[in-house]
C-alpha positions as CSV (number, residue, x, y, z in Angstrom):
1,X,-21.0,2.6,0.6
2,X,-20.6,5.8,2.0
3,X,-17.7,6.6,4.2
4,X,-16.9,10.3,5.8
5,X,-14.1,11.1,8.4
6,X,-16.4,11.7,11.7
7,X,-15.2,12.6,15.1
8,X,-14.3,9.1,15.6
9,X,-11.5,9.2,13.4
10,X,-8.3,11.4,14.3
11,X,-7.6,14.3,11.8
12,X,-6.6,13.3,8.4
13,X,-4.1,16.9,8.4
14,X,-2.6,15.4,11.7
15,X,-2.1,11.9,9.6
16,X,-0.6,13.1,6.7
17,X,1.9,15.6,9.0
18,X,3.3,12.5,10.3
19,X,3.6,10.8,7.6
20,X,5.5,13.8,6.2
21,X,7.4,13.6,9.2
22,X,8.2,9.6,8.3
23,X,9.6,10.4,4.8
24,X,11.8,13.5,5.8
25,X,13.6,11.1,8.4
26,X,13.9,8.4,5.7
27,X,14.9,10.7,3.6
28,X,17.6,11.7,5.7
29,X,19.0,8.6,6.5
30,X,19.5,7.3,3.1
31,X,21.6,10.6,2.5
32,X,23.3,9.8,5.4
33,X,24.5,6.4,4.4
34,X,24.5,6.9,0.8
35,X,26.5,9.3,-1.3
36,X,23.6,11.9,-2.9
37,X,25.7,11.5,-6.2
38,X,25.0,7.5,-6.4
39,X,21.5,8.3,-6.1
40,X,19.2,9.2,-9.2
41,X,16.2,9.7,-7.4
42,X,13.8,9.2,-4.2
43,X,10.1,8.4,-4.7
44,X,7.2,8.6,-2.8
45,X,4.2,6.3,-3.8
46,X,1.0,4.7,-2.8
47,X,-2.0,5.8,-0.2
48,X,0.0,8.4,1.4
49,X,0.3,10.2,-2.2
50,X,-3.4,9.8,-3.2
51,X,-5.9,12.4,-2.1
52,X,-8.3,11.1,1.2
53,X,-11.8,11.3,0.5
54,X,-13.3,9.2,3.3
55,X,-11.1,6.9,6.3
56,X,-10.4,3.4,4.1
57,X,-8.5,5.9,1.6
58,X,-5.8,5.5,4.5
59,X,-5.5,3.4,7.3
60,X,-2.8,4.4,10.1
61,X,0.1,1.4,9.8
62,X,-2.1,-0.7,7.7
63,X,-1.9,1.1,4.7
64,X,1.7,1.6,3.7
65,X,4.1,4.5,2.7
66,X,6.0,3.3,-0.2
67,X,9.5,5.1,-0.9
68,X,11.5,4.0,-3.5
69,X,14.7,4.2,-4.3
70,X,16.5,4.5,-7.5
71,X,20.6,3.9,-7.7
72,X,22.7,5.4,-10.6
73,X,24.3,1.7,-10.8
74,X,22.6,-1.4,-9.5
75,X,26.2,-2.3,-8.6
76,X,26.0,0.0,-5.7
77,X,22.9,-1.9,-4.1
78,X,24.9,-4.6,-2.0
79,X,27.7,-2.8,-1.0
80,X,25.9,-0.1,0.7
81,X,22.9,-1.9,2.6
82,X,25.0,-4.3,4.6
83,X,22.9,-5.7,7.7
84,X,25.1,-3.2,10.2
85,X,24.0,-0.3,7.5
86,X,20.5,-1.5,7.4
87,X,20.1,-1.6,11.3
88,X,21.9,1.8,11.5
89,X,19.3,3.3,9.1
90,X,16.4,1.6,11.2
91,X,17.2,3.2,14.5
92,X,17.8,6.5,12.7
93,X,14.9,6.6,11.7
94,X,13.0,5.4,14.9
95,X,14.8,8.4,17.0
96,X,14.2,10.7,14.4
97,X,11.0,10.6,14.8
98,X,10.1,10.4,18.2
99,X,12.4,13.7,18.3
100,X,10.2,15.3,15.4
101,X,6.8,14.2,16.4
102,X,5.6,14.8,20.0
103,X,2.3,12.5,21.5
104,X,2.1,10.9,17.5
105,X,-1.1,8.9,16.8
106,X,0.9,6.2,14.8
107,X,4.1,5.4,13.3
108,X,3.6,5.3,10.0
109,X,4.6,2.1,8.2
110,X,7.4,2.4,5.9
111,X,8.2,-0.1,2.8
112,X,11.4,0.8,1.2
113,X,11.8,-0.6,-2.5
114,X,15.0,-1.0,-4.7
115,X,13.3,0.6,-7.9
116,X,16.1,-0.6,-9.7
117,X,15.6,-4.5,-9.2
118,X,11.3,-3.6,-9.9
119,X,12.5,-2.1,-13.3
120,X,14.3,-5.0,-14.1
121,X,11.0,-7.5,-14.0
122,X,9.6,-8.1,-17.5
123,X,6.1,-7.8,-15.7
124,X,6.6,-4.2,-14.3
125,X,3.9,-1.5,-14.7
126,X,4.9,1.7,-13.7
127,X,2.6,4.0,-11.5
128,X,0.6,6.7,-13.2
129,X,2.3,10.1,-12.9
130,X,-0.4,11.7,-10.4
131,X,0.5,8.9,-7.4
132,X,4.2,9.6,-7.2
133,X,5.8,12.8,-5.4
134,X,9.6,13.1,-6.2
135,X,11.3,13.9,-2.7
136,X,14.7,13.6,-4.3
137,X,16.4,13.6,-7.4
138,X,15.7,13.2,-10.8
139,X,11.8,13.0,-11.9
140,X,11.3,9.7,-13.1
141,X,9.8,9.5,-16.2
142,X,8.7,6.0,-16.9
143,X,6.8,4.6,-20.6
144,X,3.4,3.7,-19.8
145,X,2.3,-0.1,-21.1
146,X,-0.5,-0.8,-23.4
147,X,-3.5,-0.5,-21.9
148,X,-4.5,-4.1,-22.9
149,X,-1.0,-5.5,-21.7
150,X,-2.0,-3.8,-18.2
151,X,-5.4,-5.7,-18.0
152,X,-3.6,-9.0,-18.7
153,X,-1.1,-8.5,-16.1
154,X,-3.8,-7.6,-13.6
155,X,-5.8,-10.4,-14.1
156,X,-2.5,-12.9,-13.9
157,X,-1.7,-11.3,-10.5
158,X,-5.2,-11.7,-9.2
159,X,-5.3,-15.3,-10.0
160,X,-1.4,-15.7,-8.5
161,X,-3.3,-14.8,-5.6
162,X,-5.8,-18.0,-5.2
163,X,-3.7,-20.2,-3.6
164,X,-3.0,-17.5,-0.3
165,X,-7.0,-17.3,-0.3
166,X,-7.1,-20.5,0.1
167,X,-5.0,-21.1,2.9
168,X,-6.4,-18.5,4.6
169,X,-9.0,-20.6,6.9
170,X,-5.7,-23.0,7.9
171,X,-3.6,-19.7,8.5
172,X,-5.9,-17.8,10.7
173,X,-6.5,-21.2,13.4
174,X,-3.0,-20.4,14.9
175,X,-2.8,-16.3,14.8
176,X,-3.5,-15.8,18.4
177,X,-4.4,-11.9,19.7
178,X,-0.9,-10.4,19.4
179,X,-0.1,-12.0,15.7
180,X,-2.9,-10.5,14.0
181,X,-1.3,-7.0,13.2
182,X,1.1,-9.0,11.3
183,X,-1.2,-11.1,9.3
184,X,-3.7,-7.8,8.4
185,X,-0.9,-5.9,7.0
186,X,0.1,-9.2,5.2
187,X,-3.4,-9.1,3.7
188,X,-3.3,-5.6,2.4
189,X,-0.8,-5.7,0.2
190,X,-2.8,-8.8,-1.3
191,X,-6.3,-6.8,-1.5
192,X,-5.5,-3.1,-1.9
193,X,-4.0,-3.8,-5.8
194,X,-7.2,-6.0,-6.2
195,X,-9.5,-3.4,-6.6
196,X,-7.7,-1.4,-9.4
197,X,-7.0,-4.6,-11.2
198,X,-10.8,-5.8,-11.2
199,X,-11.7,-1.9,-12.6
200,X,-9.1,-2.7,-15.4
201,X,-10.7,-6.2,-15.8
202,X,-13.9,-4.5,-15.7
203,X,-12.7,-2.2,-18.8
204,X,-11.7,0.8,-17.0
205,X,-8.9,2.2,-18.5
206,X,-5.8,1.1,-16.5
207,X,-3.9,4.8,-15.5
208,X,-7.9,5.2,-14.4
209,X,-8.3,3.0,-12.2
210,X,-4.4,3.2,-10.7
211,X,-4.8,6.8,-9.7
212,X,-8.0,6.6,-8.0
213,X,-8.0,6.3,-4.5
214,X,-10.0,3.3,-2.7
215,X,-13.0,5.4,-2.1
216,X,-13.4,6.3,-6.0
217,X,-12.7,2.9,-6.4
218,X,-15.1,1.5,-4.8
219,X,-18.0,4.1,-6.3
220,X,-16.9,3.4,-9.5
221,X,-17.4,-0.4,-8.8
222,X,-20.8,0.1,-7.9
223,X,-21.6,2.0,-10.6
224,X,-20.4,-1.0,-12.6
225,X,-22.5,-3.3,-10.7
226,X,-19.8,-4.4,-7.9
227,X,-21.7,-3.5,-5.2
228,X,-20.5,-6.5,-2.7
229,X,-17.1,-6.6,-3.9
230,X,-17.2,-2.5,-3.0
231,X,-18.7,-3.2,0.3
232,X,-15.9,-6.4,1.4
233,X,-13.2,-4.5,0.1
234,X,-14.1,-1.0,2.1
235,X,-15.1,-3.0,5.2
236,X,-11.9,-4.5,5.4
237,X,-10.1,-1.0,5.7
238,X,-13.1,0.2,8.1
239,X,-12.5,-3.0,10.6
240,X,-8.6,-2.2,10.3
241,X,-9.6,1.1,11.4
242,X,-11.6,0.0,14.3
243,X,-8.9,-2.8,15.2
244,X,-6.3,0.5,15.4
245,X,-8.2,2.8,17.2
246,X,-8.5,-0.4,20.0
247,X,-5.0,0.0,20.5
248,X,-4.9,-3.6,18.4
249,X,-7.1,-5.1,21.9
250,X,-10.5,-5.7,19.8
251,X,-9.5,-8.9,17.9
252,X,-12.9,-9.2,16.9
253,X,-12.3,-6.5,14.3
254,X,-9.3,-7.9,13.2
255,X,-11.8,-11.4,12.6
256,X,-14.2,-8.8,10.7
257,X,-11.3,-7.5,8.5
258,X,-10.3,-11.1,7.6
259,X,-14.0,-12.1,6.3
260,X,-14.5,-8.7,4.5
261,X,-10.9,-9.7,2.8
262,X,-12.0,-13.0,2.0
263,X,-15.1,-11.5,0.3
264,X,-13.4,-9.7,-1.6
265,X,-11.0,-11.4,-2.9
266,X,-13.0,-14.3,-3.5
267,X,-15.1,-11.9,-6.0
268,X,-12.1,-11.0,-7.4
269,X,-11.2,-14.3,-8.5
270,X,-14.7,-15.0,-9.6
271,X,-14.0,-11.8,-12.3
272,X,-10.2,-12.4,-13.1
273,X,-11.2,-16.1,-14.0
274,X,-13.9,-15.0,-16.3
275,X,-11.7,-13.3,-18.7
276,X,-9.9,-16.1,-18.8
């Protein structure tokens, strides 16, 4: 399915400026509330890492920009993100941007994680080296899995997912126009996993299929045979696109994002329960 950036999408340099602009305020306001010496490190990962090659690659405050965050001692954790801290950090950041970035197209959507509470899960699998950008600190250098331990884990987490497909139809009856920005980006972090985990399934080695972005993902599940699963799972990010540049007023591209996920993921369940 091919997908260029055309007039009717907003410069990708413009995008990622902003984004830049996100993390350097972010950035700044964990300094500001947390001694640099308790800190081992800062982490950027996700879309906004990945190189664009076409619009579903990254889709303005659908697709999120994942910072992490790595304490010298878990210890430290609770006693300095207190709600008062936490709400501090929040408008910090808010002015901080609307004083950096003049007429911005979005505000890019920031998820901050604890690295040090994802380490400690037995199921963790670290990010291949290529999709994380070190913005402070220490590099982190984390052992990759066994390729075949990485396959079993995707194919677990796919299937963990069956029950929220399900309950999708009963969800969407009471998400009226102004909740549906909420339940797309509720979606994403559901689907956009799904398509490295089915190239894994698929027998695509695993730091393969993690580093690609969504557009080689879904050429190299055609060339595998995927070719509807490709098409749901880029149509979703294309509808999000269209639902955005409406100024979130076109629900009926939010509706077309929900089917395409729904396809999708459906597909993916079909191939995680196969290997099974």
């Amino acid at each position: 399915m091919a997908v260029t950036w055309t007039g009717k999408y907003p410069s990708a340099e413009r995008l990622l400026q902003e984004i830049d602009a996100l993390i350097e305020c972010f950035v700044e306001a964990l300094l500001g509330h947390v001694p640099a010496d308790e800190i081992a490190g800062i982490y950027v990962k996700g879309s906004a890492i990945k190189p664009w090659d076409s619009p579903i690659d990254y889709v303005p405050e659908l697709s999120d920009v994942d910072i992490h965050l790595l304490f010298r001692d878990a210890e430290d954790i609770a006693r300095r993100f207190d709600l008062q801290a936490a709400l501090g950090m929040r408008s910090e950041i808010v002015h901080a941007y609307s004083a950096r970035v003049s007429a911005p197209i979005h505000f890019p959507e920031p998820q901050l994680v604890v690295l040090n509470r994802l380490l400690a899960q037995p199921d963790y699998c670290p990010s291949p080296e290529e999709t994380l950008k070190t913005v402070f600190g220490e590099p982190l250098c984390e052992k990759r899995p066994d390729p075949e331990r990485v396959r079993d884990l995707d194919r677990k987490s796919v299937l963990a997912l069956a029950p929220r497909v399900e309950a999708l139809p009963l969800r969407m009856i009471d998400k009226p126009a102004a909740h549906l920005p909420a339940v797309l980006r509720d979606l994403n972090w559901q689907l956009s996993p799904t398509g490295p985990r089915v190239l894994t399934m698929m027998g695509v080695p695993p730091q393969q299929a993690w580093s690609a972005n969504r557009t080689r993902v879904c050429a190299r599940l055609e060339q595998l045979g995927e070719v509807k699963f490709a098409e749901d799972y880029a149509r979703y990010y294309l509808a999000g696109w269209d639902y955005f540049l409406s100024g979130y007023t076109d629900s009926s591209a939010a509706e077309a994002a929900v089917e395409a996920f729904d396809g999708a993921m459906r597909r993916g369940l079909e191939i995680a329960a196969r290997e099974v």
